[in-house]
C-alpha positions in Angstrom: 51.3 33.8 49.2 52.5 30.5 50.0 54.6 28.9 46.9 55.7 25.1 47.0 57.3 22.9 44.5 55.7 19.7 43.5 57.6 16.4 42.2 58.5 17.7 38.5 59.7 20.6 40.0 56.7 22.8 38.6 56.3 26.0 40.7 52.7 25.8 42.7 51.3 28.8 44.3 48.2 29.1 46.6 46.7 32.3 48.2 46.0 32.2 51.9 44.0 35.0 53.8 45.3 38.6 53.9 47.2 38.3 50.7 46.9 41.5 48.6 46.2 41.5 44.9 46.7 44.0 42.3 48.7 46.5 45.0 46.3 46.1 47.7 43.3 47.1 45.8 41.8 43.3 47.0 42.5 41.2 49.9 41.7 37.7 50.2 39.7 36.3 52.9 39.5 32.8 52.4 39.5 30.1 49.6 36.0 29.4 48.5 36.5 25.7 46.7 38.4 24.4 44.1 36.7 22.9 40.9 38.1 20.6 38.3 39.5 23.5 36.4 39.6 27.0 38.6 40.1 27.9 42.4 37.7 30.7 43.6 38.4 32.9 46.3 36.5 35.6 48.2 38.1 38.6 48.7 37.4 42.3 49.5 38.4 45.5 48.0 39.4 49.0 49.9 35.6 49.8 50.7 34.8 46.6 52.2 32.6 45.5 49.0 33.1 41.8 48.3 33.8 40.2 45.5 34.6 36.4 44.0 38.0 36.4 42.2 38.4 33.0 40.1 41.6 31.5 38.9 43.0 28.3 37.1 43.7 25.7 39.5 47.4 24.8 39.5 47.2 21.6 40.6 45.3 21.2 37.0 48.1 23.0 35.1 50.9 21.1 36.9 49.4 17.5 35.1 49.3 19.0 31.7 51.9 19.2 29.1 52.2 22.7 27.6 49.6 22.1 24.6 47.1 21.4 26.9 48.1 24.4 29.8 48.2 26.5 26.7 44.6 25.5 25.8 43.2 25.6 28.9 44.6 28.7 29.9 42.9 30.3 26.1 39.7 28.6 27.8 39.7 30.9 30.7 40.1 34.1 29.2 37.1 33.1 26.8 35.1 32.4 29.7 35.3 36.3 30.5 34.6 37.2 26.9 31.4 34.8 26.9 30.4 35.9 30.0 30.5 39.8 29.3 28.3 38.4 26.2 25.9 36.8 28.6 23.9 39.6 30.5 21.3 38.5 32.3 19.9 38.5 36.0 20.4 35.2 36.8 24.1 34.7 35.1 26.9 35.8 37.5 29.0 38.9 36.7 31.9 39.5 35.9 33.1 42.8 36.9 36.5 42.9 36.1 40.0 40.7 34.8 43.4 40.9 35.3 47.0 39.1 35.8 49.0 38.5 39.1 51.8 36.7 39.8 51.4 35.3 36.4 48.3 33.9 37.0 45.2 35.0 35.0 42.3 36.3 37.2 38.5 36.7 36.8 36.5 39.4 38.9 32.9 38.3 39.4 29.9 39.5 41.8 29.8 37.5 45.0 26.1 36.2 45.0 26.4 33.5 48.2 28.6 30.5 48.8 25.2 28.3 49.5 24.2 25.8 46.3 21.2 23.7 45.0 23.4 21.1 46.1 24.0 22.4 49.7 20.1 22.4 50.0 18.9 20.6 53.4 17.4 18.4 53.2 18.1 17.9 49.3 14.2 18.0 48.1 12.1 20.8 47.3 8.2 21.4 46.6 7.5 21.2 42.8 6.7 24.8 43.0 9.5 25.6 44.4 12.2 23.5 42.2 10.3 25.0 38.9 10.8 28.4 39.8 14.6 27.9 40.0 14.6 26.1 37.2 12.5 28.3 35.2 15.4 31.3 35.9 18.1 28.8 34.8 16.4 27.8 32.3 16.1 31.5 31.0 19.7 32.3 31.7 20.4 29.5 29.3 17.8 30.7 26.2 20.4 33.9 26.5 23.6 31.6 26.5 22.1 29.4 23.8 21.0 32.9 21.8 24.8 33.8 21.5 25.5 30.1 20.2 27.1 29.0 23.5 26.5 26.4 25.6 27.6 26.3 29.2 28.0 22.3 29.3 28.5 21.9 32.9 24.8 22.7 34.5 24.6 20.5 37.7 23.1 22.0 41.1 26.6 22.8 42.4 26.8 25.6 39.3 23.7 26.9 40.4 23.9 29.6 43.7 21.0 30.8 45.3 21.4 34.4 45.9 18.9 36.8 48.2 16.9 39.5 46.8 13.8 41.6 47.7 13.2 38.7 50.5 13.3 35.7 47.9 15.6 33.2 46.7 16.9 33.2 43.3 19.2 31.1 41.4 22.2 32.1 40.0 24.4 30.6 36.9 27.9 30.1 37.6 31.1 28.9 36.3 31.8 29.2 32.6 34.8 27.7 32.1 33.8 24.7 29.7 31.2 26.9 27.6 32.0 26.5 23.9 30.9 27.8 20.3 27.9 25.7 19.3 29.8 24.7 16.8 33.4 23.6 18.1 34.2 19.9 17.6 36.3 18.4 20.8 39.1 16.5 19.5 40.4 15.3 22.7 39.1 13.1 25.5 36.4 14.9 27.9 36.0 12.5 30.7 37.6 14.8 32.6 35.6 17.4 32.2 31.8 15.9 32.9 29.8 15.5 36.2 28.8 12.6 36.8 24.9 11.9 36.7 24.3 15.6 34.9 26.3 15.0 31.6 24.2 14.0 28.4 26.3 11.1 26.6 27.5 13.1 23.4 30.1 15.0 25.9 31.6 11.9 26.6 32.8 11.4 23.4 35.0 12.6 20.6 34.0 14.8 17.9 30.7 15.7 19.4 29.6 18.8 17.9 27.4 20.2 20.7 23.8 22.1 20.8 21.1 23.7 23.4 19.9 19.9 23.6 22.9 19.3 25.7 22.6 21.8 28.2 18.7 20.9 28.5 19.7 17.2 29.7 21.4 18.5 32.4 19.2 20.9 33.9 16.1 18.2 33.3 18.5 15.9 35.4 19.0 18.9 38.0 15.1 19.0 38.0 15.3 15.3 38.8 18.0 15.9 42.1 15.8 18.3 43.3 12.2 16.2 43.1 13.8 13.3 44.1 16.9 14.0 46.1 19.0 11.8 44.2 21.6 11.9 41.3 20.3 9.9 38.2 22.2 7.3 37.1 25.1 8.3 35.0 24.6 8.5 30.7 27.3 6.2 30.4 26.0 3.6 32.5 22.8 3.7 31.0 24.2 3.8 27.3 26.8 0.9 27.7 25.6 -0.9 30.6 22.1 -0.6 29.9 21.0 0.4 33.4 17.7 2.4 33.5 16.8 5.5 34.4 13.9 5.1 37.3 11.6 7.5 36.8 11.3 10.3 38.9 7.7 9.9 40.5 9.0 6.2 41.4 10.8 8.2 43.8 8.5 11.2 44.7 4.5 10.3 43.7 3.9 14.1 44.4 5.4 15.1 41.1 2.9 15.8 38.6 2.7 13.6 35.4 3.3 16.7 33.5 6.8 17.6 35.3 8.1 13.9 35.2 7.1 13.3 31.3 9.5 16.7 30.8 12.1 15.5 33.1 12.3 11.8 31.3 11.9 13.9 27.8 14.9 16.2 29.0 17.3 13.0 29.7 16.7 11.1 26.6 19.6 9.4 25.5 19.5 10.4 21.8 19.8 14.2 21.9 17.5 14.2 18.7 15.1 12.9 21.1 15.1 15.4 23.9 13.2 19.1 23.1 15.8 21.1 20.7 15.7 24.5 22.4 15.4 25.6 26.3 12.3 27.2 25.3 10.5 23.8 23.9 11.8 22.2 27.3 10.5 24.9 29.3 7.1 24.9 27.7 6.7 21.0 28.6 7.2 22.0 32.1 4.6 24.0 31.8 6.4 27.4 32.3 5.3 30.7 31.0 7.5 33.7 30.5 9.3 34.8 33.1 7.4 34.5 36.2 7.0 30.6 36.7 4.2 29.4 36.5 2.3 26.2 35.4 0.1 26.0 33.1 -3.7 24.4 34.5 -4.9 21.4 33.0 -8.3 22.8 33.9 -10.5 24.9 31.6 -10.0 28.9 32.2 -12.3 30.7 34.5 -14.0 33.3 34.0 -12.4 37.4 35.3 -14.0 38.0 38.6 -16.3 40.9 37.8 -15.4 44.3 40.1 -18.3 44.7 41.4 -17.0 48.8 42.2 -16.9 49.5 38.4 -20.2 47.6 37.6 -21.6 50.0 40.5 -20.0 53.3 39.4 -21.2 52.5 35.9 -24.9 52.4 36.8 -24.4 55.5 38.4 -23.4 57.7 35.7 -26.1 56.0 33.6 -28.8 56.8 36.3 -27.5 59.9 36.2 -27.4 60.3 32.6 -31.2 59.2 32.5 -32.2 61.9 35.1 -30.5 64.6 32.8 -32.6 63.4 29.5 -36.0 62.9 31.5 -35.4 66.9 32.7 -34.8 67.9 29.5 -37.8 66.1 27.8 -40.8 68.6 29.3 -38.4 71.4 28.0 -38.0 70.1 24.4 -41.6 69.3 24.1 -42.7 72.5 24.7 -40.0 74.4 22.3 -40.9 72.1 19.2 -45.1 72.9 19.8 -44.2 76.4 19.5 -41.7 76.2 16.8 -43.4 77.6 13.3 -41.3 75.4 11.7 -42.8 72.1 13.2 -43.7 69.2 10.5 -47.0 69.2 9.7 -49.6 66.8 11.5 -50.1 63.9 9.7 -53.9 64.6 9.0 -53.3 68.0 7.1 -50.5 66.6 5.2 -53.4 64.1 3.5 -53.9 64.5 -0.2 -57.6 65.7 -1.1 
């Protein structure tokens, strides 16, 4: 562990490689990258099984009063809390937490260290960009369903992890999810990404909803189409710069997607779609396996031709039975004594 002191004389620690954690249980192998509020680090326990271990970043706590390190360190262990709450295949896992060194820890899976924002080169197919949206998307109805929202969905957030020979995407870093209803009193600049945050989390008092989140993953939709960020919600709400549409930039997109992107990133979030679900049915995308919807009429089941075979069979067979039978039945009723009369003696005189 190597510890410096920085200009106000605040104690700053940093872990470097082969540092042991919690009495050697982990070891750190390197530092994975530092965000605006945590450091992650990949380490590895006694068995060799690797893991992500996720702390506050202390350059962060050294430039806030103790109101504000207070808060933000409440923040973190919340994020465990929320994310325990959370289950769901494409939302990271967190395994375990615990203190060291004074400094509070999160234990999560370790899906991959490659991003939607490390993808080269930075377009995908429209198939391909729905389906990992479709799983965020998802991920998010579960968030949204235990009235949080994650606030901070950009493709950096979102990991592509390896499974059964496909790619899947992965929901990451928690730290600025809050209740539905909490009301931010303070300044949140600080906290947004630029080109991926709706306007109302640029502002005081904003009392947040699913709408939020769904601006920012129809403007991830947009990076990965196009290859660019949009322009930022604050440039286009005060400086009045506009938003070029998506197919401007990519003509492959189909009208459908680039309607629900544009939809997504309204300005007014009583203008965007109100749940994930809504969004996710504009793009066309059915349950869990993405799919789009056709704008062409249905056709017709292909008939199986081995069942339409097998079926005249046992009815050619059935036929044969009742024709064998017939010469049988005849000949029992004629000799029956209990055989209706003809229709001649049963004349009135």
């Amino acid at each position: 562990m190597k510890i410096n002191t920085n200009i106000l004389g605040v104690a700053k620690m940093a872990w470097v490689a082969g540092d042991r954690l919690q009495g050697g249980k982990y070891t750190i192998e390197k530092e994975l990258g530092r965000g605006r509020f945590g450091i992650t680090y990949l380490v590895r326990n006694r068995n060799g099984d690797r893991f992500v271990i996720k702390t506050l970043n202390d350059d962060l706590l050294n430039s806030l009063n103790q109101l504000e390190r207070e808060r933000l360190k409440t923040m973190f262990l919340r994020e465990a809390l929320k994310l325990q709450k959370c289950k769901h295949k494409y939302i990271v896992e967190v395994v375990d937490s615990f203190e060291e060194a004074d400094c509070l820890c999160l234990l999560m899976e370790y899906v991959n260290e490659v991003s939607l924002a490390d993808l080269r080169p930075p377009t995908l197919s429209e198939p391909e960009a729905l389906r990992y949206i479709q799983q965020i998307g998802e991920a998010l109805i579960v968030v949204h369903e235990n009235e949080l929202i994650h606030r901070d969905v950009h493709p950096g957030n979102i990991l592509l992890r390896k499974r059964e020979g496909q790619l899947e995407a992965v929901l990451i870093d928690f730290g600025l999810a809050l209740d539905f209803d909490h009301i931010l009193t303070t300044s949140r600049t600080k906290e947004t990404s630029d080109g991926f945050t709706p306007p109302e989390l640029y502002a005081k008092g904003t009392i947040t909803r699913a709408y939020s989140d769904i601006y920012s993953l129809a403007a991830t939709l947009y990076r990965l189409l196009t290859g660019r960020i949009p322009v930022d919600a604050v440039k286009r709400k005060v400086d009045g710069e506009h938003l070029v549409s998506p197919k401007e930039f990519n003509d492959q997109i189909s009208p459908r997607v680039n309607r629900a992107i544009l939809a997504g990133m309204q300005l007014d979030p009583k203008q965007r779609p109100q749940s994930m679900r809504e969004w996710l049915d504009l793009l066309g995308l059915i349950g869990e396996t993405p799919q789009l919807v056709p704008n062409v009429p249905p056709q017709p089941n292909p008939i199986n031709w081995t069942h339409v075979i097998a079926a005249i069979a046992a009815i050619g067979a059935l036929l044969s039975g009742i024709a064998a039978l017939i010469p049988i039945i005849t000949s029992s009723s004629s000799n029956s004594p209990s055989h209706s009369p003809s229709p001649s003696s049963s004349k009135t005189p």
